[in-house]
Structure formats: C-alpha cells, structure tokens
C-alpha positions as CSV (number, residue, x, y, z in Angstrom):
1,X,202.5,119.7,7.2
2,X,204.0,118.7,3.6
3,X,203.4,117.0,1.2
4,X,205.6,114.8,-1.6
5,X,204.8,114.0,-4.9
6,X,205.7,110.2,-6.0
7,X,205.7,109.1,-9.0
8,X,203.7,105.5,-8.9
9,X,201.5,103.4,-11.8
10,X,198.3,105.2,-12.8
11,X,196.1,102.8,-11.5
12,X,198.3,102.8,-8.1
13,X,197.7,106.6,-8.0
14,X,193.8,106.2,-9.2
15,X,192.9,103.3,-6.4
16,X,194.7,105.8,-3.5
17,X,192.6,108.7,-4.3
18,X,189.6,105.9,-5.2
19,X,189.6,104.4,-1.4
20,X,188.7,107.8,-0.4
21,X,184.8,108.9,0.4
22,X,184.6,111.4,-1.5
23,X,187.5,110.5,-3.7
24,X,190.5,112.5,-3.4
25,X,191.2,115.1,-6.4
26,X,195.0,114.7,-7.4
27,X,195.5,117.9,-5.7
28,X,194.2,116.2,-2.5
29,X,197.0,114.3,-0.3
30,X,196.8,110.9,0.4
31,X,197.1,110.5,4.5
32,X,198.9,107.4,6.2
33,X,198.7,106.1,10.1
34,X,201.3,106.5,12.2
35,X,200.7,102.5,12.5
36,X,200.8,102.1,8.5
37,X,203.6,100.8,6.6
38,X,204.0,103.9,4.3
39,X,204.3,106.0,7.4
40,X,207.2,104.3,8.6
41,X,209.1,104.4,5.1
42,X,208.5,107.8,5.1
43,X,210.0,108.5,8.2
44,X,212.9,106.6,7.2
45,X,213.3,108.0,3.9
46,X,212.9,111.5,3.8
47,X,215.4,114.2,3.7
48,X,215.9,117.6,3.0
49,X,216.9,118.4,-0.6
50,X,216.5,122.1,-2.1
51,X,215.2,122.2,-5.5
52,X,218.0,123.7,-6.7
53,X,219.6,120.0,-6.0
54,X,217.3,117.8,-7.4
55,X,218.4,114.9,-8.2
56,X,215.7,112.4,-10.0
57,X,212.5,112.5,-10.8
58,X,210.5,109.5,-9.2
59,X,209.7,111.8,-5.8
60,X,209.1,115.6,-5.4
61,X,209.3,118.1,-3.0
62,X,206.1,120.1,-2.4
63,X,208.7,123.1,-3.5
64,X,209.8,121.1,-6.6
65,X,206.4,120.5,-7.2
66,X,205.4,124.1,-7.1
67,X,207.7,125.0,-9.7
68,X,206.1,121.8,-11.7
69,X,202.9,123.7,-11.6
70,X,204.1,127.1,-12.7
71,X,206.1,125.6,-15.8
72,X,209.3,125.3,-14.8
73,X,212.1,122.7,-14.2
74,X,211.3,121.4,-10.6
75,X,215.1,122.9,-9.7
76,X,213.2,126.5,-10.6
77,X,214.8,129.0,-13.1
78,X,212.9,130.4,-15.9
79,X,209.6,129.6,-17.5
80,X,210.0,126.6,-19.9
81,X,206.1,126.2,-20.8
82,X,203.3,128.5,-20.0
83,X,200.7,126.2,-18.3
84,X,197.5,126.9,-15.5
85,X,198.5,125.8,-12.6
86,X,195.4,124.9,-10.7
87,X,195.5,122.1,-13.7
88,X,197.4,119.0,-13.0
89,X,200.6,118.0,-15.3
90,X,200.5,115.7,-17.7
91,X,203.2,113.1,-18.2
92,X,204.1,115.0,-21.6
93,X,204.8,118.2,-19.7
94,X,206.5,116.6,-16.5
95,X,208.8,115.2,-19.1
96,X,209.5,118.7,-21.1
97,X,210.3,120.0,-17.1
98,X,212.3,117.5,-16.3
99,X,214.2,116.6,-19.7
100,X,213.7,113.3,-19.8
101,X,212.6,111.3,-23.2
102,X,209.3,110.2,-23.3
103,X,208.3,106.3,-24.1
104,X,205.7,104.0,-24.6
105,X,205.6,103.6,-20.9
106,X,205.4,107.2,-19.9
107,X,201.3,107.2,-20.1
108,X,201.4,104.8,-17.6
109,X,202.7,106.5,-14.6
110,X,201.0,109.5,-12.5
111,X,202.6,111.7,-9.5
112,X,200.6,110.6,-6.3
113,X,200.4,113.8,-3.7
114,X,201.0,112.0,0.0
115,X,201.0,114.2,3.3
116,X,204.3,113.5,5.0
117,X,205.4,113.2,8.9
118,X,205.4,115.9,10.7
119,X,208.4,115.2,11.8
120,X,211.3,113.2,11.3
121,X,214.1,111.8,13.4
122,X,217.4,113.1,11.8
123,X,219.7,111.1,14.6
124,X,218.9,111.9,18.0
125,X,216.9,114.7,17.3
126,X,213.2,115.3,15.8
127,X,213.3,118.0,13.0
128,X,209.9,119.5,11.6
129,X,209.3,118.0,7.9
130,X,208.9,121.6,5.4
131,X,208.3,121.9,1.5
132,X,211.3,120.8,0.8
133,X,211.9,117.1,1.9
134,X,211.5,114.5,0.0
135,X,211.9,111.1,-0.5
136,X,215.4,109.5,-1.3
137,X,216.4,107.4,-4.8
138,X,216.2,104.1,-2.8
139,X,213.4,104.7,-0.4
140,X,211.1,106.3,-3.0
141,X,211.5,103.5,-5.1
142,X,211.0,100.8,-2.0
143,X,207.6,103.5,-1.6
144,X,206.5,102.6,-5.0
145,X,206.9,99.4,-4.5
146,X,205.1,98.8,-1.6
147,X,201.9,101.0,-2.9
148,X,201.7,98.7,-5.9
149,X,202.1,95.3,-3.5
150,X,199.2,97.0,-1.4
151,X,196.6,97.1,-4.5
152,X,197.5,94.0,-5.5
153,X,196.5,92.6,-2.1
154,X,193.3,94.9,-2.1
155,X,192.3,93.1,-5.8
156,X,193.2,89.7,-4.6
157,X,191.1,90.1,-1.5
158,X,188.0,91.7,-3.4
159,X,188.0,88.6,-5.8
160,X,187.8,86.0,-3.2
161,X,185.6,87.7,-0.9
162,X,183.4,88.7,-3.6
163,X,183.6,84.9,-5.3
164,X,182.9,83.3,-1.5
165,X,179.5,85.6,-1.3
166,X,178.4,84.9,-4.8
167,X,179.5,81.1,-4.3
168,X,177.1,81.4,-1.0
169,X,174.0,82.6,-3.0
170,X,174.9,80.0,-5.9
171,X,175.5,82.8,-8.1
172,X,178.4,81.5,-10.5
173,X,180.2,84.5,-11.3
174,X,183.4,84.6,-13.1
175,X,187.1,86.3,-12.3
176,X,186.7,88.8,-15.1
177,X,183.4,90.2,-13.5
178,X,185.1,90.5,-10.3
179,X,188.6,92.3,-11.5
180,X,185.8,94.9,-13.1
181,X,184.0,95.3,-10.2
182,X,187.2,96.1,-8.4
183,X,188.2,98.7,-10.9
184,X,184.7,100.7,-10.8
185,X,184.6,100.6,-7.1
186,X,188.1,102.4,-6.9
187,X,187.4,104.1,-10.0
188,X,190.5,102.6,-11.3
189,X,190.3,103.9,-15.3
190,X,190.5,100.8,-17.5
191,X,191.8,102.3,-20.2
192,X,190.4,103.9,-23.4
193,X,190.1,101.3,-25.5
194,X,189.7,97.3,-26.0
195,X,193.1,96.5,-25.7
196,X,193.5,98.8,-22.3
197,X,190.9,97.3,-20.9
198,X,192.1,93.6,-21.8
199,X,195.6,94.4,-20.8
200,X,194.6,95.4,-17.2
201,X,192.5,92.3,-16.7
202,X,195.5,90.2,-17.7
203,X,197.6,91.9,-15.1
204,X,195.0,90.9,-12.5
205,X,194.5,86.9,-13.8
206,X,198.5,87.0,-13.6
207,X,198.6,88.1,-10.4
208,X,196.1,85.7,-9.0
209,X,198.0,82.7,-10.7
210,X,201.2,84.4,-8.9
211,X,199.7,84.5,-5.7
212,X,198.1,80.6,-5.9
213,X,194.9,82.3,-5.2
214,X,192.6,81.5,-7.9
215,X,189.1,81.6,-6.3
216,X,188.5,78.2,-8.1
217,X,190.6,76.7,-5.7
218,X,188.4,77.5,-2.5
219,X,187.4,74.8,-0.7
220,X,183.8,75.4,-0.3
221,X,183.3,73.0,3.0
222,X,186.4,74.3,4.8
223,X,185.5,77.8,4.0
224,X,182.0,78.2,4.9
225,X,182.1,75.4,8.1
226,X,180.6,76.0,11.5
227,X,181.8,74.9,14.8
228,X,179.8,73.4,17.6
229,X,181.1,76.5,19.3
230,X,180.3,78.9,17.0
231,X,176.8,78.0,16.4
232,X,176.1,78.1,19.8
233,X,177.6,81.8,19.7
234,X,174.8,82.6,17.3
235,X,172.3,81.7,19.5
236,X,173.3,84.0,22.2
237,X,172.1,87.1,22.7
238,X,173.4,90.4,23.1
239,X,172.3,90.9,27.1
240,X,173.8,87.3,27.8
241,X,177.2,87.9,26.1
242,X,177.9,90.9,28.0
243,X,176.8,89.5,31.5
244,X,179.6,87.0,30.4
245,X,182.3,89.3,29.6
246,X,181.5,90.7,33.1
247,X,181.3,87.8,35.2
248,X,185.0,86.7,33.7
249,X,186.2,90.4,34.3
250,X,185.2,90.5,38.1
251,X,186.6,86.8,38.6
252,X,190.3,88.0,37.0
C-alpha cells in the first residue's frame, strides 16, 4: 500500500498524528476507514501521475516524495540540496525543491503522510494504487478542506463537552482553558511565542462564534434533564436488561 503526501495547516497535520496512541511520527501514515469520508475522496481523487509530470505541489506521490527526501525536485533530476533523509523537510527546503517563493504563510503549512486505497476504480475496472498516484489539483484541495473542517468539529465538540462536565461539578471554567486543553491533548504546538499562541486561540473563539456554539449559550435544564423513562433505566440492572432484550427477540 502507498502513501501520499498532502500539504494541509500545521495544526491540521499536528492533531492527525496527535489522535494517535502513540502519536504518529511524520514519517508514520495517517490511516482512514473504508466508512470515512477521506477514504472516499481518496478513491475518487487519485490518479496516476509520474514524477516526471508533476504538476503542483499541494499533494505528492510517495515517488515524488522520495525524491523530496533525497534533495531533489520531486520530478527527480539532480541533486539541488544535500539533506539526511531519514529527517523530515522543512517548508524552506520543500520550497528550494519545488521553486516556489516563500511567504509569510509558508511556516504555516506541513505535508501530512496518509496511507492510500488499495485500490481504486479507474471505470469498470479496479487497478492496484502504487508510489506513484496521487491526489488531483481539485480533489487534494477538497482533501484539505475537509481535514481542516474535521478539527474544527473535534475543537468545537471538546469545548462543549468539556464546559457541560465542568458546568456539572460547578466548576466555572472559561473557553480559553478549554481551546488549551484541546491543543495539549492533540499535542497541537501553539506556537513559539505570545502572539502564536494568542493568534491560535482567536481562531478557535472565531470559530465557535461561526458555528453559534458558544458554550455560554447551553441551556443547562434542557441539557442535563432526565426522563421518567430514563431514570427508570438507571435502576435496572444488568441481568434484567438482558432477560428483556431476550424476551422481545423470541416474541419477533
């Protein structure tokens, strides 16, 4: 099986390799079900492209990749910087590969390593995925975009649960807590400095204001209510619920 190289936010590619026990080196692949999303969109979107023919930059090959790693141009050719490669590229040296000018934005962005299909169907037929597929201009950037949209709900989830159970013990904790207690679960790097660290916590309040889901606006008595029905389901025990679940299986 192969593997692709995507080129996705830092702290996309950090909380990937984070949800992992232990977490994955950035030489490890991340793995999807055949029943996730990400699956799917790889099945659609891959294709087989020789290195010699590559095309842009935001999805490798593991073949383009390879070349990455020895210090060349991800089409091949001649050395272009001498480098180890059991050491993962920097952003600095992907760009001196792949001649593109580097920006303020360049920092942000790593190459996430995802195990790919193992097949694909190509028309009618299933053809075995190699080294050197990868992922198409549009569906590598429809990829990204569902990776990032996947943390986001993972940090949106975390706050309100997390919120809810402090709210249960009357433990008023704030958002900010909660967005940092996210980060160091995933081991999500905040940054270096102050202002980092600021500017990823103001990504998160922004997109809990986006998403309406300030944990403020739980409703506290709808949330934590308990039915007739389910209070009585408490009380059960084990040995009774079974017996139950029997009785209604020999009576269908």
């Amino acid at each position: 099986m192969a593997n692709i190289y995507l080129k996705v936010p830092t702290y996309v590619a950090q909380f990937y390799r984070g949800r992992v026990a232990p977490q994955l080196t950035e030489f490890q692949p991340v793995e999807f079900s055949q029943f996730q999303q990400e699956y799917v969109m790889m099945q659609a979107g891959l294709a087989f492209v020789s290195e010699q023919n590559c095309e842009h930059h935001i999805c490798f090959s593991e073949r383009m990749w390879k070349n990455i790693l020895a210090g060349k141009s991800p089409c091949g050719g001649k050395t272009i910087i001498n480098r180890d490669p059991t050491e993962w590229p920097s952003m600095d040296e992907i760009c001196t590969l792949t001649g593109v000018k580097r920006n303020n934005r360049t920092d942000g962005f790593d190459y996430l390593c995802i195990k790919t299909p193992r097949q694909i169907a190509i028309g009618p037929q299933q053809h075995q995925v190699t080294s050197s597929f990868t992922m198409l201009f549009q569906p590598a950037n429809e990829m990204v975009r569902q990776l990032r949209y996947e943390f986001i709900r993972i940090l949106l989830w975390w706050i309100t649960e997390e919120m809810m159970a402090c709210n249960r013990r009357g433990i008023q904790r704030d958002v900010i807590t909660c967005i940092d207690h996210f980060y160091y679960h995933y081991n999500v790097c905040l940054g270096t400095n102050k202002t980092d660290r600021d500017s990823m916590r103001r990504m998160a309040i922004r997109w809990l204001e986006e998403a309406k889901m300030l944990p403020t606006n739980i409703d506290e008595k709808d949330a934590y209510f308990i039915s007739e029905v389910e209070e009585n389901d408490t009380k059960t025990d084990i040995d009774t619920l079974i017996k139950s679940v029997k009785l209604s299986a020999n009576k269908s």
